[in-house]
C-alpha positions as CSV (number, residue, x, y, z in Angstrom):
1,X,17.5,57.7,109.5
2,X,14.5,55.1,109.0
3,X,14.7,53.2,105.9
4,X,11.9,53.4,103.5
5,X,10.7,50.1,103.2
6,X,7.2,47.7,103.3
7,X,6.6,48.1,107.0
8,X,7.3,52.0,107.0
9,X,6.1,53.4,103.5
10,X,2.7,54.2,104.8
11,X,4.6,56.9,106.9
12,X,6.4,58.3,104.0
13,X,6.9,62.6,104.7
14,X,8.5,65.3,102.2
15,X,11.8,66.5,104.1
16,X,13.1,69.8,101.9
17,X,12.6,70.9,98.8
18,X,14.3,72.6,96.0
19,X,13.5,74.5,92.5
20,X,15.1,73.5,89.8
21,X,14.0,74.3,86.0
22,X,12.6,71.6,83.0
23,X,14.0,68.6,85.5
24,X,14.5,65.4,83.4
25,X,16.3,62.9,85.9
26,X,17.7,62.4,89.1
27,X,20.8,59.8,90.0
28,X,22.2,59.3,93.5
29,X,26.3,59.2,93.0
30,X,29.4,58.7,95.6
31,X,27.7,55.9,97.6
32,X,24.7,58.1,97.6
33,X,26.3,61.1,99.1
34,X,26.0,63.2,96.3
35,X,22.6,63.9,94.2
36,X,22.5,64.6,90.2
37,X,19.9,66.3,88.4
38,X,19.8,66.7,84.8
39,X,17.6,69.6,83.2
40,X,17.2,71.8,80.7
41,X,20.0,73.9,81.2
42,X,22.7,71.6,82.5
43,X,23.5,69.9,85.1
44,X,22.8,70.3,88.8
45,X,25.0,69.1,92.1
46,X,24.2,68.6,95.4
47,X,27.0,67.5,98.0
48,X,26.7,65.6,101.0
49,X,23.6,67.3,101.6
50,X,20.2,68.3,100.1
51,X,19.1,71.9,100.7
52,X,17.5,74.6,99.0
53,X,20.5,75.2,96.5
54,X,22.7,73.2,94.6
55,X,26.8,73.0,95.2
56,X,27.3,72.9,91.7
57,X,25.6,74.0,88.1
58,X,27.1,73.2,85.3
59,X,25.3,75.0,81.9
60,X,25.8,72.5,78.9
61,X,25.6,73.6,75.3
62,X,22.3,71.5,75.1
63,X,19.3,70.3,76.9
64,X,20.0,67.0,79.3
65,X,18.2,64.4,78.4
66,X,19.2,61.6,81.3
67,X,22.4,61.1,83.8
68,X,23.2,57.9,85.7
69,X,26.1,57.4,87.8
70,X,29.1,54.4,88.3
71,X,28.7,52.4,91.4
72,X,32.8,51.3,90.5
73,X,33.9,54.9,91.2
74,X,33.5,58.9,90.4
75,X,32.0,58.8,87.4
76,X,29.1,59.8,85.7
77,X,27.4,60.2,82.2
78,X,24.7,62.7,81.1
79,X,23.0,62.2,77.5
80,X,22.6,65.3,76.0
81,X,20.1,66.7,73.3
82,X,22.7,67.3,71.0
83,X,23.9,63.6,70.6
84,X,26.7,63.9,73.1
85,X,27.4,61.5,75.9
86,X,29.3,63.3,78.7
87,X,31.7,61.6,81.4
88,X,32.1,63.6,84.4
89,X,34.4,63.1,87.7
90,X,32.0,63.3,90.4
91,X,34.9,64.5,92.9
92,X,36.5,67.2,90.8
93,X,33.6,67.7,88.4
94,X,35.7,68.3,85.4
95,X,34.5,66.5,82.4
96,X,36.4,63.5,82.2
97,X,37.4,63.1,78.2
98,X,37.6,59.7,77.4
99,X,34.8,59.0,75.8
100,X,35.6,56.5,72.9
101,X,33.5,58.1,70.4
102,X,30.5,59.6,70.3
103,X,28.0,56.9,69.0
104,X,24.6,58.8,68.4
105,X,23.3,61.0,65.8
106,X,19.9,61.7,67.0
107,X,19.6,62.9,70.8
108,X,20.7,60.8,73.4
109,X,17.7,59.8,75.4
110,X,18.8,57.0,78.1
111,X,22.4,55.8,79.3
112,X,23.0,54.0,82.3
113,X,26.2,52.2,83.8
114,X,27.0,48.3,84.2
115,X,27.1,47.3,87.7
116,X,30.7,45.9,87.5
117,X,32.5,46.9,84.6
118,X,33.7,50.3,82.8
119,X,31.0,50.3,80.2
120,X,27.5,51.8,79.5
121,X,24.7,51.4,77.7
122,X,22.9,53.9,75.6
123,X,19.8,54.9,73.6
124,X,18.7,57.8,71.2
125,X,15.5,59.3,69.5
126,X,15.7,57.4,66.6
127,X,15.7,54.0,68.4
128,X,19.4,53.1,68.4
129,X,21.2,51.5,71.2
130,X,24.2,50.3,72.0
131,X,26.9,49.1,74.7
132,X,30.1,50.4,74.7
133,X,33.6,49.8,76.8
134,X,35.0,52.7,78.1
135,X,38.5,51.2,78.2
136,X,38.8,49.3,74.9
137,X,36.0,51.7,73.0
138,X,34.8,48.2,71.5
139,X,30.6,48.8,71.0
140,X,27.5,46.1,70.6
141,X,24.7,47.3,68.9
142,X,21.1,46.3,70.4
143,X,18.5,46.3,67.5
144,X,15.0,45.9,67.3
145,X,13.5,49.3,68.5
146,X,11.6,51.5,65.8
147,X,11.1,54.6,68.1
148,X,13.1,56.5,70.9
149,X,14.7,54.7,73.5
150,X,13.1,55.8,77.0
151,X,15.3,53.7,79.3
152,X,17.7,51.7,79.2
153,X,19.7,49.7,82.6
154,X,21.9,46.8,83.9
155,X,20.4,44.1,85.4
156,X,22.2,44.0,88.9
157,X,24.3,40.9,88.3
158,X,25.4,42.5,84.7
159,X,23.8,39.9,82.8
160,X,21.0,41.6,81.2
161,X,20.1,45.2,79.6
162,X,16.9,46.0,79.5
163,X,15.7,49.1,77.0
164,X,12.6,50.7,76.9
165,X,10.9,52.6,74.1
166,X,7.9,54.8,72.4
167,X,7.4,51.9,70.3
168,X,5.5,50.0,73.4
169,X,8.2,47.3,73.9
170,X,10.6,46.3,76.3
171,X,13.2,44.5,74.8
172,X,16.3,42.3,76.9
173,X,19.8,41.1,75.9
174,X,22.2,39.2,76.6
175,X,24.7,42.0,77.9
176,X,27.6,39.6,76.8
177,X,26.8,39.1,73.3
178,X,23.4,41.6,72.3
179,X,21.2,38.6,71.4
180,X,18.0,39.4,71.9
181,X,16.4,37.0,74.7
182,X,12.8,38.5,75.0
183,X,10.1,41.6,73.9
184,X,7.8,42.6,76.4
185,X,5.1,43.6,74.4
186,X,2.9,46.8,76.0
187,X,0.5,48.3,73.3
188,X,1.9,51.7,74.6
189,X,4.5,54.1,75.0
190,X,6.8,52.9,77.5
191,X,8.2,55.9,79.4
192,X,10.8,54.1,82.6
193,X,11.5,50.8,83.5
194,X,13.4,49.3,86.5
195,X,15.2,46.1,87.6
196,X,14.0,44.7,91.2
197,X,17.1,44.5,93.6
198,X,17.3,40.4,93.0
199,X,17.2,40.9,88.9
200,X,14.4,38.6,89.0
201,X,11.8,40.6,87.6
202,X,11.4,44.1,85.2
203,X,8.8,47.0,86.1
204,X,7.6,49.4,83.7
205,X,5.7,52.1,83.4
206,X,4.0,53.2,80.6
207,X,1.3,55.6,79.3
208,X,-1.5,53.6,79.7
209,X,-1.3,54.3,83.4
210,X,-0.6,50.3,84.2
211,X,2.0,49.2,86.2
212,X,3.8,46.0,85.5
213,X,6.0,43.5,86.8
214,X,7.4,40.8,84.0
215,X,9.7,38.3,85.2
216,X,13.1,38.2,83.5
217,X,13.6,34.5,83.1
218,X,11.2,34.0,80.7
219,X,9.8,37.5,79.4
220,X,6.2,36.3,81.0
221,X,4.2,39.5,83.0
222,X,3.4,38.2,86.4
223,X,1.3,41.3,87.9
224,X,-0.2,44.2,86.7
225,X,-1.9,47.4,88.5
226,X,-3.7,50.2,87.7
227,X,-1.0,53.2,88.7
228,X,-1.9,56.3,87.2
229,X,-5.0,57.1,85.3
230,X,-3.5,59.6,83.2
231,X,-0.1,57.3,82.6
232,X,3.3,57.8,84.5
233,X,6.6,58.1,83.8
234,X,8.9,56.8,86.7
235,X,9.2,54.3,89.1
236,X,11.6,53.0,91.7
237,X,12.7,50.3,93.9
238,X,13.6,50.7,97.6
239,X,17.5,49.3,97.9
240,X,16.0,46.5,100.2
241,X,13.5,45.4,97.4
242,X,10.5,45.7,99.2
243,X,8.7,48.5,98.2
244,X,8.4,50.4,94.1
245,X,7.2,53.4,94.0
246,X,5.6,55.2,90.9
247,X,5.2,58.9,90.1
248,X,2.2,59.6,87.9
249,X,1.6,62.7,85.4
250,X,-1.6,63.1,88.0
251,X,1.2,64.4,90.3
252,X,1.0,61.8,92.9
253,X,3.7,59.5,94.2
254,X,1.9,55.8,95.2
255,X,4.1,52.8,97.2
256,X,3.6,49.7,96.1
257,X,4.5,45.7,97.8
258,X,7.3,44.9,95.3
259,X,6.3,41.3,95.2
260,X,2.3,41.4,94.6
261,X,1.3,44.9,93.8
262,X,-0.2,45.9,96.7
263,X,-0.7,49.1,97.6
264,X,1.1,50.8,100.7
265,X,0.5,54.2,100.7
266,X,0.2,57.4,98.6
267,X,0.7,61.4,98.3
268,X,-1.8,62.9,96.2
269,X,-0.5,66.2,95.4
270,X,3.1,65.2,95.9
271,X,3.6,67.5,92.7
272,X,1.3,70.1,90.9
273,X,2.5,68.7,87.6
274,X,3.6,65.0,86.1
275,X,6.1,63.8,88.6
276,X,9.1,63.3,86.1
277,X,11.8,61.0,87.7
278,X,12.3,59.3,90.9
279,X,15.4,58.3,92.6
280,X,16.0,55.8,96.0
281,X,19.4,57.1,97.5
282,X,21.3,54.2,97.7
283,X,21.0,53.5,101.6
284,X,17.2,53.6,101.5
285,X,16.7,56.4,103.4
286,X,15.6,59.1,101.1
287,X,13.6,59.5,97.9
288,X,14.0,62.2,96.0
289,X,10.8,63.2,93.2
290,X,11.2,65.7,90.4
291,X,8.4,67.5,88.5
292,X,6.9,69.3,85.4
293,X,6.3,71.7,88.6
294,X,10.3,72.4,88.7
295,X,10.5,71.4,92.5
296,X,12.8,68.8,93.8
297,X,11.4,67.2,96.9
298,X,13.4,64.8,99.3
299,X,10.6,62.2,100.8
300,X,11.6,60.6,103.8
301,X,10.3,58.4,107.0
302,X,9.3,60.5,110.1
303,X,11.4,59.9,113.6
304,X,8.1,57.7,115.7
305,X,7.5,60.2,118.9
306,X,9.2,58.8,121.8
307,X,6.2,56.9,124.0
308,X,4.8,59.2,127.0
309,X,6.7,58.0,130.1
310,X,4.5,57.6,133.6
């Protein structure tokens, strides 16, 4: 398969599609041969394959809020409305119970996994967030949020943790010791943030419909576009850092330059309601969108038609 990258986004096609009900977020697992969508219901699987139904649904007893998988090994965690963090084996899908402790009162709303180590990072509704070893079940809280925690993510090397919240901020630490390094200060609800592939830089996207891109050294924004008039809630890089894509709450999925802003290419109409969560399977050579529409679509790049021989 083509890679989706700078030179080929412009050609970017939707492969299949799938429904799926009240989708919250996508996450590739298994060296991106297995997809993960969290929704209303539960949990849904796909396995070495994306077609019109999923291997696996697992019902949960409440609504999932987020899921992000381990790059160490078959794990992943899905933050759940109910304040629960659940660990699951991604090869033999039972819940894996070793949890620490439960660390939440209000809903879990973000959690993501370091890049190198057994320990995540979460957020909840009431602005909490925290890191916490799997193994030891030590935990570093990460203050300085009044209102629900959107996002939170690893930095790629592990150094930083970025979280992202309704009360317009960014905020990043130190993932070793939770000092606060720098607030990235937005004036509006941020709603999804990403790392670029070299953790030199932070994008966000937020409900004033700008994109950003702050650079992580010094908490100082180096470029901004209008994304979405009507705001957006995810974005994405490509695995070879070359291309961020946003889905807007207009429906449409635009490709962006990852270094200046510039736009690549777009699909108006991608979805007939906000595009919700976006997801770059880990080889670069699918995308996968879900929306407020409930359809799951898999975006990829087009085979070129072999030249006419004489």
């Amino acid at each position: 398969m083509t890679p989706i990258t700078a030179a080929s986004a412009a050609r970017l096609a939707p492969g299949m599609s799938a429904r799926c009900a009240f989708i919250k977020r996508a996450a590739w697992a298994n060296e991106g041969q297995t997809m993960l969508v969290a929704h209303g219901s539960g949990l849904s699987v796909w396995q070495g394959g994306f077609d019109a139904r999923p291997d696996h649904v697992f019902a949960t007893e409440a609504p999932m809020r987020a899921v992000a998988a381990s790059s160490l090994g078959p794990l992943a965690a899905t933050a759940g409305h109910d304040g629960q963090i659940r660990l699951w084996d991604t090869e033999t899908w039972k819940r894996d119970q070793t949890m620490p402790f439960q660390p939440h009162k209000g809903a879990v709303s973000a959690v993501g996994f370091h890049p190198s180590r057994w320990v995540i990072a979460s957020g909840d509704s009431y602005g909490n967030a925290m890191q916490i070893d799997l193994n030891s079940g030590r935990f570093m809280k990460l203050t300085g949020h009044s209102k629900e925690i959107s996002r939170i993510a690893y930095s790629p090397d592990g150094a930083l943790i970025a979280t992202g919240s309704w009360d317009g901020t960014v905020r990043l630490f130190s993932a070793t010791t939770g000092i606060h390094q720098h607030t990235l200060e937005h004036g509006a609800w941020v709603r999804w943030l990403a790392f670029n592939p070299g953790g030199s830089q932070v994008a966000t996207a937020c409900s004033d419909g700008v994109l950003r891109l702050w650079n992580c050294a010094d908490g100082v924004l180096a470029h901004e576009a209008e994304a979405h008039a009507p705001g957006f809630d995810t974005l994405d890089y490509s695995p070879d850092g070359s291309v961020l894509t946003t889905g807007g709450r207009d429906g449409a999925l635009r490709l962006w330059d990852a270094g200046t802003l510039a736009l690549l290419g777009e699909r108006e109409g991608a979805h007939q309601k906000p595009v919700l969560t976006l997801a770059f399977r880990p080889q670069g050579d699918f995308l996968i969108s879900g929306g407020g529409d409930n359809w799951l679509h898999l975006w990829e790049i087009p085979a070129e038609n072999a030249p006419d021989s004489d």
